[in-house]
PDB file of N, CA, C and O in Angstrom:
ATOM      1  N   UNK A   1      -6.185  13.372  16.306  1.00  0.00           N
ATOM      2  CA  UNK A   1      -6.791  12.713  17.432  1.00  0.00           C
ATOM      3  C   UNK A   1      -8.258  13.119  17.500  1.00  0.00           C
ATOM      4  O   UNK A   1      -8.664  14.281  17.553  1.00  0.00           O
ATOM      5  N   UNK A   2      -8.983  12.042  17.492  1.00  0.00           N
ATOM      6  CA  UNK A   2     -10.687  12.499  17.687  1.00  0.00           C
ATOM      7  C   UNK A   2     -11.007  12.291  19.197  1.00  0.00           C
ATOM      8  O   UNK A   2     -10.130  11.975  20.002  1.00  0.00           O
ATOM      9  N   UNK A   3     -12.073  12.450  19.476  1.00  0.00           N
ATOM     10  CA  UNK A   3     -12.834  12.466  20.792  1.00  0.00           C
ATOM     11  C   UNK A   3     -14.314  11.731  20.480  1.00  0.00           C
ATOM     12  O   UNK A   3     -15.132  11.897  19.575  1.00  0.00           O
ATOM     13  N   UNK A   4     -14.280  10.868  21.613  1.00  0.00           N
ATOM     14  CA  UNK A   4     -15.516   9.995  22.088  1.00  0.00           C
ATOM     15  C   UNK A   4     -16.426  10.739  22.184  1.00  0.00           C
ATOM     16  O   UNK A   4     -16.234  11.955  22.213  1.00  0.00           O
ATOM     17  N   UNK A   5     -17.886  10.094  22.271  1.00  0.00           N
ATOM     18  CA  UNK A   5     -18.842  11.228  22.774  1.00  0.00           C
ATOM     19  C   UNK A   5     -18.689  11.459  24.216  1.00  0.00           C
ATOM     20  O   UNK A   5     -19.105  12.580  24.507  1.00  0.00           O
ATOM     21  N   UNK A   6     -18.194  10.730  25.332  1.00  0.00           N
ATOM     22  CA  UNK A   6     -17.600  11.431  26.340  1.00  0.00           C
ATOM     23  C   UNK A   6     -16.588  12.680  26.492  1.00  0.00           C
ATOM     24  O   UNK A   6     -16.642  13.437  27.461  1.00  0.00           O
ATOM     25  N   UNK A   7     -15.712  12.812  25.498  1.00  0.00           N
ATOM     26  CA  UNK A   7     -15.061  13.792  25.021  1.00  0.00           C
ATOM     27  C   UNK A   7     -13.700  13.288  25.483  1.00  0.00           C
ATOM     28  O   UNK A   7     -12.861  14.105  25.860  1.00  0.00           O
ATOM     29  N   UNK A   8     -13.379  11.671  25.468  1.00  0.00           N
ATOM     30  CA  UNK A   8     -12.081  11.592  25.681  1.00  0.00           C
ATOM     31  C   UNK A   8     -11.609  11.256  24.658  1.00  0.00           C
ATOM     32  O   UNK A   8     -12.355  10.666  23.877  1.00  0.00           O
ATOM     33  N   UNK A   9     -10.231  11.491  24.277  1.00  0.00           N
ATOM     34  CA  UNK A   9      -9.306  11.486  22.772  1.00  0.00           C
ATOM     35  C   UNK A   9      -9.094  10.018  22.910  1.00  0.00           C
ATOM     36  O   UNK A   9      -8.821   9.223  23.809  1.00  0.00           O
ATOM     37  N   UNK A  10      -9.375  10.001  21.440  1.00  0.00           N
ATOM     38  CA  UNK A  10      -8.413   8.457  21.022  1.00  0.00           C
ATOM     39  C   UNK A  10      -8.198   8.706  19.459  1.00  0.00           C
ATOM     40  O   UNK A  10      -8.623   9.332  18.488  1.00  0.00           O
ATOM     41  N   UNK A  11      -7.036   7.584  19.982  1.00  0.00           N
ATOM     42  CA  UNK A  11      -6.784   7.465  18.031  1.00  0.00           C
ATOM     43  C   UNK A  11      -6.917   6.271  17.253  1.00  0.00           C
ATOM     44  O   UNK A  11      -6.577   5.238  17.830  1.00  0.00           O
ATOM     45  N   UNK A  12      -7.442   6.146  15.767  1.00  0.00           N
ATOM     46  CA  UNK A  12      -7.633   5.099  15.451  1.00  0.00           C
ATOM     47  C   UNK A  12      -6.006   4.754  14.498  1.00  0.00           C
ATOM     48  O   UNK A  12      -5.048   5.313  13.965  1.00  0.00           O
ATOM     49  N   UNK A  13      -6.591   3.457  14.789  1.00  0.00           N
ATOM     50  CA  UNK A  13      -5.380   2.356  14.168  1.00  0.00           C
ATOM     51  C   UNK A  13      -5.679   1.638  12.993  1.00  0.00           C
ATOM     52  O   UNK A  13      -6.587   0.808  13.040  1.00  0.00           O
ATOM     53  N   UNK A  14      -4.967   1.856  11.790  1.00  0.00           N
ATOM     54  CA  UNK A  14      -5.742   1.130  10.819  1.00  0.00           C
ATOM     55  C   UNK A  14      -4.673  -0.221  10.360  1.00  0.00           C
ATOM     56  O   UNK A  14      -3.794   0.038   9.538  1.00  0.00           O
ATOM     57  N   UNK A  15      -4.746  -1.242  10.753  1.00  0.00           N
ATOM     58  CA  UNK A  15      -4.309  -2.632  10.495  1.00  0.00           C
ATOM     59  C   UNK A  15      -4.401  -3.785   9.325  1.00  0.00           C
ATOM     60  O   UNK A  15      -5.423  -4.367   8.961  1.00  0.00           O
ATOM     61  N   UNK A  16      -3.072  -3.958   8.836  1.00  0.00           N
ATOM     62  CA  UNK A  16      -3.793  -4.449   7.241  1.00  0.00           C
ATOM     63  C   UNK A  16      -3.080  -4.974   6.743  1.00  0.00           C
ATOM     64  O   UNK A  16      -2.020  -4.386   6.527  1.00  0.00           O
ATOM     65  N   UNK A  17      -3.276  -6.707   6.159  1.00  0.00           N
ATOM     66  CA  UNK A  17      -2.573  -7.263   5.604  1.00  0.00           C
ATOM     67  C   UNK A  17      -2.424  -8.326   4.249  1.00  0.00           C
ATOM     68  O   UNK A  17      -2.927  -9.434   4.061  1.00  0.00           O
ATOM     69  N   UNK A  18      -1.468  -7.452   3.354  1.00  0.00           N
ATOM     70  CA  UNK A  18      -1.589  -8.287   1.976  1.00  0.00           C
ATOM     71  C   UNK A  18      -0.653  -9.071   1.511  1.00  0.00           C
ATOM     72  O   UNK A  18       0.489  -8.688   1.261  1.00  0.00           O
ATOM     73  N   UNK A  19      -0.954  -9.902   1.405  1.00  0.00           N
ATOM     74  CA  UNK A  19      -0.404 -10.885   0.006  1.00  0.00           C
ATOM     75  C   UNK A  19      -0.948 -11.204  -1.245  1.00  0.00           C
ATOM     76  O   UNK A  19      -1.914 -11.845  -1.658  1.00  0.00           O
ATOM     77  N   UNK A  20       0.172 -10.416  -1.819  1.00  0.00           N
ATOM     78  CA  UNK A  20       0.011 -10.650  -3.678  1.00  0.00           C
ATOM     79  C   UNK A  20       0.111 -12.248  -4.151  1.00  0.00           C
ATOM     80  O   UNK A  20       0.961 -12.913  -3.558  1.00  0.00           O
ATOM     81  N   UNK A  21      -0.495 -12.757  -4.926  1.00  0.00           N
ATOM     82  CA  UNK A  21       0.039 -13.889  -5.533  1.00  0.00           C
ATOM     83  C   UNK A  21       0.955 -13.169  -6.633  1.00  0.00           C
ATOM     84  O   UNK A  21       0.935 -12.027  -7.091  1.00  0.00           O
ATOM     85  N   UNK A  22       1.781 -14.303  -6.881  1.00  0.00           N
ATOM     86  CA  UNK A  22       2.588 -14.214  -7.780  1.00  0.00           C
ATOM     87  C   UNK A  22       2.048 -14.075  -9.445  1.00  0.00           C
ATOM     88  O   UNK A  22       2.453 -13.374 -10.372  1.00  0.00           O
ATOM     89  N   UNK A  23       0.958 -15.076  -9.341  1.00  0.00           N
ATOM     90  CA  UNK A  23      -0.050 -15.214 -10.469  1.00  0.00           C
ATOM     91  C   UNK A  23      -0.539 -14.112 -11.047  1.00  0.00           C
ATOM     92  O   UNK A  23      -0.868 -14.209 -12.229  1.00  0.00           O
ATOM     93  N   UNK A  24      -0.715 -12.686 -10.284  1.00  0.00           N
ATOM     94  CA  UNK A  24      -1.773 -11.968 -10.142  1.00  0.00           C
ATOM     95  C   UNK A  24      -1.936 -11.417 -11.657  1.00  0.00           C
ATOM     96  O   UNK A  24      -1.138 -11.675 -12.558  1.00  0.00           O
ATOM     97  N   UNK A  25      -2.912 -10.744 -11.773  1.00  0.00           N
ATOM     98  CA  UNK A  25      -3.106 -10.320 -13.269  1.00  0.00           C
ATOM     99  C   UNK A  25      -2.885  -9.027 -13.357  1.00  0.00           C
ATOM    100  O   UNK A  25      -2.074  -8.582 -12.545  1.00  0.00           O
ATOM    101  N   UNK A  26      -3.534  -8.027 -14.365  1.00  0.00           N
ATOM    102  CA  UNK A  26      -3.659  -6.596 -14.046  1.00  0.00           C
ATOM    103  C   UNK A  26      -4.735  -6.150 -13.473  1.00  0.00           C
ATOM    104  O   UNK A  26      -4.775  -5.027 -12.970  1.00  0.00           O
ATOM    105  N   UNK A  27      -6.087  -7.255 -13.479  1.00  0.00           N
ATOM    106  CA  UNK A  27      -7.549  -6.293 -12.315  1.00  0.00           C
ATOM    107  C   UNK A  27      -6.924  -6.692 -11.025  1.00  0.00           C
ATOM    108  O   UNK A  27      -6.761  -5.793 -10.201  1.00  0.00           O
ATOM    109  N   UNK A  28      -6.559  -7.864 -10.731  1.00  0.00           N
ATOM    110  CA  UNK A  28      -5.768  -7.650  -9.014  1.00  0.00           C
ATOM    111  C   UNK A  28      -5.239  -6.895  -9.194  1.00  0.00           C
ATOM    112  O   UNK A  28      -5.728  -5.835  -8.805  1.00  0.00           O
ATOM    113  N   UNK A  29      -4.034  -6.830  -9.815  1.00  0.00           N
ATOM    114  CA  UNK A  29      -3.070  -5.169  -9.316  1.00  0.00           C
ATOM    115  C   UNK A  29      -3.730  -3.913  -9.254  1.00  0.00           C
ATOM    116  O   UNK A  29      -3.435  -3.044  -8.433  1.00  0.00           O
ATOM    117  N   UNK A  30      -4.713  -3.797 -10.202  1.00  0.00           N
ATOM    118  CA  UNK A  30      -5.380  -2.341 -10.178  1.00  0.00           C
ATOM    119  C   UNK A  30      -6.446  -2.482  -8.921  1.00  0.00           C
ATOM    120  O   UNK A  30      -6.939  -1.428  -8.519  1.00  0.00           O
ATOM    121  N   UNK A  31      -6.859  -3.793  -8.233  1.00  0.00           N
ATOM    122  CA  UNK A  31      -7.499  -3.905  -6.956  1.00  0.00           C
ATOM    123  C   UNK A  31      -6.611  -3.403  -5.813  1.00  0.00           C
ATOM    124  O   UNK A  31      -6.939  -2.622  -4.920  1.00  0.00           O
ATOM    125  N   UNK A  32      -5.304  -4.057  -6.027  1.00  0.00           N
ATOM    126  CA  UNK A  32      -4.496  -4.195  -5.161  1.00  0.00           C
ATOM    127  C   UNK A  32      -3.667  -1.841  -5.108  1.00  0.00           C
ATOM    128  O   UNK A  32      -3.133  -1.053  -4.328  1.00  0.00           O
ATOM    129  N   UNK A  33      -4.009  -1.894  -6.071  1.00  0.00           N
ATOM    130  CA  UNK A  33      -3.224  -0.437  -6.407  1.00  0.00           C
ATOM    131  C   UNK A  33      -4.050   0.374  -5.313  1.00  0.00           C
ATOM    132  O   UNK A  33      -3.644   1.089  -4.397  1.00  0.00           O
ATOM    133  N   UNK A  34      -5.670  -0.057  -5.803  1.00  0.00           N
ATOM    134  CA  UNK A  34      -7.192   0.968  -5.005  1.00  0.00           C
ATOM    135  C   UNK A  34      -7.183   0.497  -3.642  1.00  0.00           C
ATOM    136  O   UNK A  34      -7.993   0.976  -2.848  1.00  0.00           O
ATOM    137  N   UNK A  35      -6.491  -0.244  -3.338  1.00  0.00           N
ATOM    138  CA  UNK A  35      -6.924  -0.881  -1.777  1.00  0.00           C
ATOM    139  C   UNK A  35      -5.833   0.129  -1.400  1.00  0.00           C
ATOM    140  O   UNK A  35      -6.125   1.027  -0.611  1.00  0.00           O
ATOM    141  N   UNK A  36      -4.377   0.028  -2.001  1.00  0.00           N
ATOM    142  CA  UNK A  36      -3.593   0.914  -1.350  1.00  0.00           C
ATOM    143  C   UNK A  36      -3.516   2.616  -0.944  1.00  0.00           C
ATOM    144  O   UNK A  36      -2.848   3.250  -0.127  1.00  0.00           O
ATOM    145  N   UNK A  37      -4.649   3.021  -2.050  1.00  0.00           N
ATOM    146  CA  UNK A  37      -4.884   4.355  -2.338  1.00  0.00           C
ATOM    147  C   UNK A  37      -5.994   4.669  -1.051  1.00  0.00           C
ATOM    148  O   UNK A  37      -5.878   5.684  -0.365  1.00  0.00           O
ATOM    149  N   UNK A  38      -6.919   3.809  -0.857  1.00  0.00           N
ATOM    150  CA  UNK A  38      -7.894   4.048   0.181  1.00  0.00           C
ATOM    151  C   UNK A  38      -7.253   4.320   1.590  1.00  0.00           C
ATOM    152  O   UNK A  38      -7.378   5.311   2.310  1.00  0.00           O
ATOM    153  N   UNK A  39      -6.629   3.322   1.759  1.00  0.00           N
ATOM    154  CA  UNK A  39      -5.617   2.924   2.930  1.00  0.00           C
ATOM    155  C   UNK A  39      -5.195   3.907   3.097  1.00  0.00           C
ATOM    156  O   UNK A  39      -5.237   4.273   4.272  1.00  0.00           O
ATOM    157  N   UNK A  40      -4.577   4.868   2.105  1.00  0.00           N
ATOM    158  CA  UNK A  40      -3.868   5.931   2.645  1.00  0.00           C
ATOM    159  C   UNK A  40      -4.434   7.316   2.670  1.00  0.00           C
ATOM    160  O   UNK A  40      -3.814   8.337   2.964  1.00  0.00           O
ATOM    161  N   UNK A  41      -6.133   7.188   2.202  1.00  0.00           N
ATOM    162  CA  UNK A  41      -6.822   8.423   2.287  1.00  0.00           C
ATOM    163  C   UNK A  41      -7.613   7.961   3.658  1.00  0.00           C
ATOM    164  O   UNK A  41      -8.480   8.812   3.855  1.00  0.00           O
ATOM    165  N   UNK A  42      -7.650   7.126   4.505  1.00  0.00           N
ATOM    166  CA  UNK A  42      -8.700   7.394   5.409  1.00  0.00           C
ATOM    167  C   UNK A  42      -8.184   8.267   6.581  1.00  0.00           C
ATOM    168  O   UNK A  42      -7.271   9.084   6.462  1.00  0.00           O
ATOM    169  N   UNK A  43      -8.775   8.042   7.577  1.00  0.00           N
ATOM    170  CA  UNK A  43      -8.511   9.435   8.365  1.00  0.00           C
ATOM    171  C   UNK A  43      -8.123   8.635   9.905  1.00  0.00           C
ATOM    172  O   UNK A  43      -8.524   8.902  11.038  1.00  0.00           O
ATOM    173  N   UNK A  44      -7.259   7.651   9.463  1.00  0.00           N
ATOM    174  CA  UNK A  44      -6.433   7.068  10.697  1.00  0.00           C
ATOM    175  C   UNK A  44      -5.491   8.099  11.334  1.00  0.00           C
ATOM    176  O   UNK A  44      -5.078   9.078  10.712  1.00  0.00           O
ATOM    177  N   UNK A  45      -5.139   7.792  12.757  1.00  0.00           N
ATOM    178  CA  UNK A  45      -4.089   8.586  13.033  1.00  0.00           C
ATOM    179  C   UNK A  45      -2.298   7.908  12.536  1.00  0.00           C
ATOM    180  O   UNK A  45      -1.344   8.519  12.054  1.00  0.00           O
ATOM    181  N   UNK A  46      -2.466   6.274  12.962  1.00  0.00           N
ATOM    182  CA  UNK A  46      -1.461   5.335  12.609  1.00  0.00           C
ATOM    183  C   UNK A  46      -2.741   4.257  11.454  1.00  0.00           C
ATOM    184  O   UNK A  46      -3.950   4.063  11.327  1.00  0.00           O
ATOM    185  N   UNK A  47      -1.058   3.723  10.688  1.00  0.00           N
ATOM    186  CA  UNK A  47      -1.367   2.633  10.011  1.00  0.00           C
ATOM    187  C   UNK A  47      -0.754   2.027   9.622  1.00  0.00           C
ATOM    188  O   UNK A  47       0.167   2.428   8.910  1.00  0.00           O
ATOM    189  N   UNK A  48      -0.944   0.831   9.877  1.00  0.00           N
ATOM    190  CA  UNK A  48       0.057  -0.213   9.599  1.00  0.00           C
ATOM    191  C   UNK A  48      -0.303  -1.370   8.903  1.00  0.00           C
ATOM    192  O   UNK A  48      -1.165  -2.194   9.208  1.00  0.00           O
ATOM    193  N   UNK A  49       0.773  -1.340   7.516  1.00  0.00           N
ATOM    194  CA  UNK A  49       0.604  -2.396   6.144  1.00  0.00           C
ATOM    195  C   UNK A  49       1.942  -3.154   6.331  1.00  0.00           C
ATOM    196  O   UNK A  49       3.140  -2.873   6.371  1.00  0.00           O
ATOM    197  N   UNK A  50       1.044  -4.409   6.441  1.00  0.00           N
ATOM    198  CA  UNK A  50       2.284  -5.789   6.015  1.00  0.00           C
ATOM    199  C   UNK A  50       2.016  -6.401   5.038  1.00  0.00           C
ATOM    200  O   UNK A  50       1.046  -6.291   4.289  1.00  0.00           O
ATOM    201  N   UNK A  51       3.115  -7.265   5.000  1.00  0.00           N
ATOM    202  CA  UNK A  51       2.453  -8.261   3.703  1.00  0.00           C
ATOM    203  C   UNK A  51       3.882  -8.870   2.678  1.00  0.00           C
ATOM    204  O   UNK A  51       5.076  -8.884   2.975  1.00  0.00           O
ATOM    205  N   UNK A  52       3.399  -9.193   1.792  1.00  0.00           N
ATOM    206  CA  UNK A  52       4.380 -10.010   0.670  1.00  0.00           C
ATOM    207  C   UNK A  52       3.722  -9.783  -0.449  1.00  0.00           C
ATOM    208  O   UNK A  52       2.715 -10.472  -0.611  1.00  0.00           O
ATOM    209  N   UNK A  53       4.000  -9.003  -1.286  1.00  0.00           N
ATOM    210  CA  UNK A  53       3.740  -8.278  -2.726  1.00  0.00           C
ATOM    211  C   UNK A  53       4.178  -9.483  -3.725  1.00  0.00           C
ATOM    212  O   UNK A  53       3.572  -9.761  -4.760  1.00  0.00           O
ATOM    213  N   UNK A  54       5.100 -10.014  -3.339  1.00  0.00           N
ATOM    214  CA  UNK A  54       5.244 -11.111  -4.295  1.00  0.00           C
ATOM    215  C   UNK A  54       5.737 -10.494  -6.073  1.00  0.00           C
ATOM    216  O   UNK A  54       5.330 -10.809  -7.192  1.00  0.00           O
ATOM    217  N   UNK A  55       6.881  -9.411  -5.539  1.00  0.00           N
ATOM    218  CA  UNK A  55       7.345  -9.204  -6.885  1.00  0.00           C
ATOM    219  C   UNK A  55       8.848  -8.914  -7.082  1.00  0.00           C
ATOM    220  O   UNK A  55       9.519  -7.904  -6.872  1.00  0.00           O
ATOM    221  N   UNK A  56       9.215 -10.401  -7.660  1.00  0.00           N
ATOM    222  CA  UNK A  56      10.586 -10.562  -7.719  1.00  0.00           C
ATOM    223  C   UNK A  56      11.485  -9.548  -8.295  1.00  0.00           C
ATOM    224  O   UNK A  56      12.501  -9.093  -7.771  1.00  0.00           O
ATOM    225  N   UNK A  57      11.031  -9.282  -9.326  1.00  0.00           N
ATOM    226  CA  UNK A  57      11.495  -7.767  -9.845  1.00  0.00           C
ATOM    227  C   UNK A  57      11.532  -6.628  -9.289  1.00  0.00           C
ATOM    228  O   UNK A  57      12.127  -5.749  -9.913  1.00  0.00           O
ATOM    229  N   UNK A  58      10.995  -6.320  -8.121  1.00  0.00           N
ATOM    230  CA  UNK A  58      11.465  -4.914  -7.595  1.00  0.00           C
ATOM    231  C   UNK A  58      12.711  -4.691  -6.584  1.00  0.00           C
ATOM    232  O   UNK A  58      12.492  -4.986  -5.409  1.00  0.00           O
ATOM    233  N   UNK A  59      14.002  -4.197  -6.923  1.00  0.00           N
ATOM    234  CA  UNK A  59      14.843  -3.747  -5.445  1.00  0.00           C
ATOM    235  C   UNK A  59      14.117  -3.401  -4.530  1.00  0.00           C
ATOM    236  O   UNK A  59      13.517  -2.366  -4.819  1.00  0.00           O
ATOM    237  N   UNK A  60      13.895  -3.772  -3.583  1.00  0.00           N
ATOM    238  CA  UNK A  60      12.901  -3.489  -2.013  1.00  0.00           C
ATOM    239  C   UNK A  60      14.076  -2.139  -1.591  1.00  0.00           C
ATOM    240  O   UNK A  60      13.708  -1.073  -1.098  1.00  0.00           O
ATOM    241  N   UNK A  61      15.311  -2.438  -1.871  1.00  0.00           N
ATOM    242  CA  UNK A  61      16.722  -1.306  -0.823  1.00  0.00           C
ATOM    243  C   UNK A  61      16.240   0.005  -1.963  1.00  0.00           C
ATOM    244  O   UNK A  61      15.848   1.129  -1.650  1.00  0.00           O
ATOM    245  N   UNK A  62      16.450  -0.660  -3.588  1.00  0.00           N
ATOM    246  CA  UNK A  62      16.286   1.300  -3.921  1.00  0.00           C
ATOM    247  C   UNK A  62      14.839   1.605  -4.814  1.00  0.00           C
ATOM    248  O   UNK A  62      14.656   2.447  -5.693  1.00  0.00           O
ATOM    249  N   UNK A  63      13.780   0.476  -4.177  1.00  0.00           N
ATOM    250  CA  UNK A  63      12.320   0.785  -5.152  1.00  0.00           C
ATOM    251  C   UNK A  63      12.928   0.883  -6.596  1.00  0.00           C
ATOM    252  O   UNK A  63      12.104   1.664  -7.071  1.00  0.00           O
ATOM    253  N   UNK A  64      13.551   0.701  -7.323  1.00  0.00           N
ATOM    254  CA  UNK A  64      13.464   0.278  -8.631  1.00  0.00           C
ATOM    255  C   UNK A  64      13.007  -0.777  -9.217  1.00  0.00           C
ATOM    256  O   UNK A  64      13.057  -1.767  -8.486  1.00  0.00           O
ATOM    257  N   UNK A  65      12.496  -0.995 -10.449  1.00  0.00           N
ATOM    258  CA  UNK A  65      12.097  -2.319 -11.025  1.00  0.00           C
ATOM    259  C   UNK A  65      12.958  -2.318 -12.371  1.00  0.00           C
ATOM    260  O   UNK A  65      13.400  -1.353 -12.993  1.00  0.00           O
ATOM    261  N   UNK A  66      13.093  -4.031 -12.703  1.00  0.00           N
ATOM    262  CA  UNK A  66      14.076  -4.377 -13.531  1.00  0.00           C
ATOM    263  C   UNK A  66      13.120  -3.506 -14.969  1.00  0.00           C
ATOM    264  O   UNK A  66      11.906  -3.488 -15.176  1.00  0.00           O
ATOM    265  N   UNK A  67      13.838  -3.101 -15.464  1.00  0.00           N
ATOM    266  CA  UNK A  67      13.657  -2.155 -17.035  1.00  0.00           C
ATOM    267  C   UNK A  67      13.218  -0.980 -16.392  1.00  0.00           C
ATOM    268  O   UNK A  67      13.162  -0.123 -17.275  1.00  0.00           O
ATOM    269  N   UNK A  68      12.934  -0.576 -15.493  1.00  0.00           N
ATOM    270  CA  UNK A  68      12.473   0.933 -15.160  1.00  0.00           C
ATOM    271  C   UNK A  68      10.744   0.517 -15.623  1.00  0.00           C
ATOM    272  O   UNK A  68       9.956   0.577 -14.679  1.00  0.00           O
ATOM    273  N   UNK A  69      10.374   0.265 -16.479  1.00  0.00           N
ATOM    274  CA  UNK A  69       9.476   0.457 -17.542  1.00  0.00           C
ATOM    275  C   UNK A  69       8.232   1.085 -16.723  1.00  0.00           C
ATOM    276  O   UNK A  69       7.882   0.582 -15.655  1.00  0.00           O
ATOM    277  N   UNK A  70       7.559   2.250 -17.298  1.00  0.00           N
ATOM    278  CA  UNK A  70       6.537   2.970 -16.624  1.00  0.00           C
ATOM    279  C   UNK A  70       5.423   2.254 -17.095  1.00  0.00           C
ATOM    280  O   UNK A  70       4.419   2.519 -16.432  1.00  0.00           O
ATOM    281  N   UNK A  71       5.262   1.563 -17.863  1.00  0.00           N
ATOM    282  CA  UNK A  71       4.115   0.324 -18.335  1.00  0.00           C
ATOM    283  C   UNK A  71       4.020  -0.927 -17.354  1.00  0.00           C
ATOM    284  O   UNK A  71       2.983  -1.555 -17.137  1.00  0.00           O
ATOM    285  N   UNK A  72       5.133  -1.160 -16.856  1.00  0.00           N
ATOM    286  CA  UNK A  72       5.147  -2.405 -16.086  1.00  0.00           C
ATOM    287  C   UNK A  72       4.331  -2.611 -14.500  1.00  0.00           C
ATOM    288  O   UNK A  72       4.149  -1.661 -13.739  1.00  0.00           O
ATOM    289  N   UNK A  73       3.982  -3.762 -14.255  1.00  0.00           N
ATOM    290  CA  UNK A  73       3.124  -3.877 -12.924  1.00  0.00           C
ATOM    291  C   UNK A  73       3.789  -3.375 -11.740  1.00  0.00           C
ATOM    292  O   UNK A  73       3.372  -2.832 -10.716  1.00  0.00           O
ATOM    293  N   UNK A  74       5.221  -3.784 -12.261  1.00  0.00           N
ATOM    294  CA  UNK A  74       5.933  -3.456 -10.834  1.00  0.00           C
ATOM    295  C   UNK A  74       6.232  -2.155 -10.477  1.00  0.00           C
ATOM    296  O   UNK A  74       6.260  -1.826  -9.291  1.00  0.00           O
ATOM    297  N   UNK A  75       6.510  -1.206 -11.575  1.00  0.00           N
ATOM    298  CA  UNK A  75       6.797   0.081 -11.691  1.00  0.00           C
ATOM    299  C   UNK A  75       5.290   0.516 -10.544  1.00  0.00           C
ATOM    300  O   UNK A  75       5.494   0.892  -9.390  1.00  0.00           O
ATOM    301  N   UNK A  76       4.044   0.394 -11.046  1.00  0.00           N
ATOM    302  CA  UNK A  76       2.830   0.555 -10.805  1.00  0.00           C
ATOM    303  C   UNK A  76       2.514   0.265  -9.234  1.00  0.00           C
ATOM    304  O   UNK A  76       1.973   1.076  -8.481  1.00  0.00           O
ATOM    305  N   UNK A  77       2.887  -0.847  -8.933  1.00  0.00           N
ATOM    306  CA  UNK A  77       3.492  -1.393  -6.803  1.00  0.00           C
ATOM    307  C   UNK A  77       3.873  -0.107  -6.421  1.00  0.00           C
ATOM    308  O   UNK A  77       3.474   0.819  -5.714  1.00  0.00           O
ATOM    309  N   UNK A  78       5.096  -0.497  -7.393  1.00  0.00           N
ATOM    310  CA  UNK A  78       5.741   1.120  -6.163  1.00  0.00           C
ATOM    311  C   UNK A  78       5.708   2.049  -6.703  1.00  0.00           C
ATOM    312  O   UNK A  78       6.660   2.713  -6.294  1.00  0.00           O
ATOM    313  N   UNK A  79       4.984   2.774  -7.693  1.00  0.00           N
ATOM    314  CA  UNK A  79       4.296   4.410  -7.013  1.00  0.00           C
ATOM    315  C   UNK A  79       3.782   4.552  -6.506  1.00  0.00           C
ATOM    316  O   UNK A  79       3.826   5.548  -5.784  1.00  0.00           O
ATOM    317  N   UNK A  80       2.398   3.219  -6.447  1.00  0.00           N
ATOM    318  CA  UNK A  80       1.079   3.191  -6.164  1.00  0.00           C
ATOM    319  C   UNK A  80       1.839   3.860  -4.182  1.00  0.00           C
ATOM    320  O   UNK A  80       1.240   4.655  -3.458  1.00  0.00           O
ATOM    321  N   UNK A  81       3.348   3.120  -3.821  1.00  0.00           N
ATOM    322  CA  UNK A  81       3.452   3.017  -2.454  1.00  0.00           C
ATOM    323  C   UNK A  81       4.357   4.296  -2.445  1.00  0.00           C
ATOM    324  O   UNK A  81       4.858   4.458  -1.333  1.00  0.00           O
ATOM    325  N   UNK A  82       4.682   5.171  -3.282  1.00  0.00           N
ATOM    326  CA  UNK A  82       5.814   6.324  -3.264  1.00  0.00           C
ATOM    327  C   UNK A  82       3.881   7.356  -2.677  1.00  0.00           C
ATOM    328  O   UNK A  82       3.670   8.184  -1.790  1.00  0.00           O
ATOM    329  N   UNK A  83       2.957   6.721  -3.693  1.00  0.00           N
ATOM    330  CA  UNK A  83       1.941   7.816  -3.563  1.00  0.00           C
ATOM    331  C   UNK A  83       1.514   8.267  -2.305  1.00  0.00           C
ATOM    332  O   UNK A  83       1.543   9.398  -1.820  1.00  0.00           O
ATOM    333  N   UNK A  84       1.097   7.156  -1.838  1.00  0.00           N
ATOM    334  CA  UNK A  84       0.969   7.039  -0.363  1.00  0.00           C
ATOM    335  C   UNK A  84       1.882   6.933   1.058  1.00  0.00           C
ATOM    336  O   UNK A  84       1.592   6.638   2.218  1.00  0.00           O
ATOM    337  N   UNK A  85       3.139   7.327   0.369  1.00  0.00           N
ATOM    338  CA  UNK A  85       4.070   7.457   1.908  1.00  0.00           C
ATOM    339  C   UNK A  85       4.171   6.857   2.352  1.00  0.00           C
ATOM    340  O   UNK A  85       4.165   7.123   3.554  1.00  0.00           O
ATOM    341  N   UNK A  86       4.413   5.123   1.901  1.00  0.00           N
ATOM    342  CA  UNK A  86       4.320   3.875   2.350  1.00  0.00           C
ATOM    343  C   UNK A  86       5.959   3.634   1.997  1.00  0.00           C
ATOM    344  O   UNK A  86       6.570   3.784   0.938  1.00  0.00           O
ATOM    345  N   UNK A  87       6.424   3.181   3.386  1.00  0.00           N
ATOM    346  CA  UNK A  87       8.005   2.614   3.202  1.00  0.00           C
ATOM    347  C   UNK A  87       7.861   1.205   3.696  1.00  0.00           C
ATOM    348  O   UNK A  87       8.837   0.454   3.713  1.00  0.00           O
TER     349      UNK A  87
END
C-alpha cells in the first residue's frame, strides 16, 4: 500500500486485457510472453488479466499442452503464466 502526498494510503489496480489471435506467430508470442512478464513485475497491489489466449492445445483444468513439448508456443503461454503466478 503506498501513500498520497497527503499521506493517505491507496492501492493501485493494474487492469488488462488480451486476446491472442489464433494466427499469431512467434514475435507476438514473445510480445505477448514480455507483456506478461512486465505485468507481473510492476508494483501493483491487485491485478487483474483477462482475455482469450486462443490456444486450442492447452488443458486450461491441468496447464498441460498436447506433446508436452518444451519447444512449443503453448508450452511457452503457460510458463510464461506458472512464472508469474497467474491462474
Amino acid at each position: 500500500m503506498d501513500q498520497d502526498s497527503a499521506g493517505k494510503n491507496y492501492d493501485e489496480f493494474l487492469v488488462g486485457c488480451i486476446y491472442r489471435s489464433p494466427e499469431s506467430d512467434n514475435l507476438n508470442n514473445e510480445r505477448l510472453q514480455n507483456l506478461m512478464r512486465k505485468a507481473s513485475q510492476t508494483s501493483s497491489t491487485y491485478e487483474l488479466m483477462v482475455g482469450d489466449f486462443k490456444s486450442p492445445n492447452i488443458d486450461w483444468n491441468t496447464w498441460k499442452t498436447e506433446g508436452d513439448s518444451t519447444d512449443g508456443e503453448d508450452y511457452k503461454i503457460v510458463e510464461s503464466l506458472r512464472d508469474g503466478y497467474w491462474f
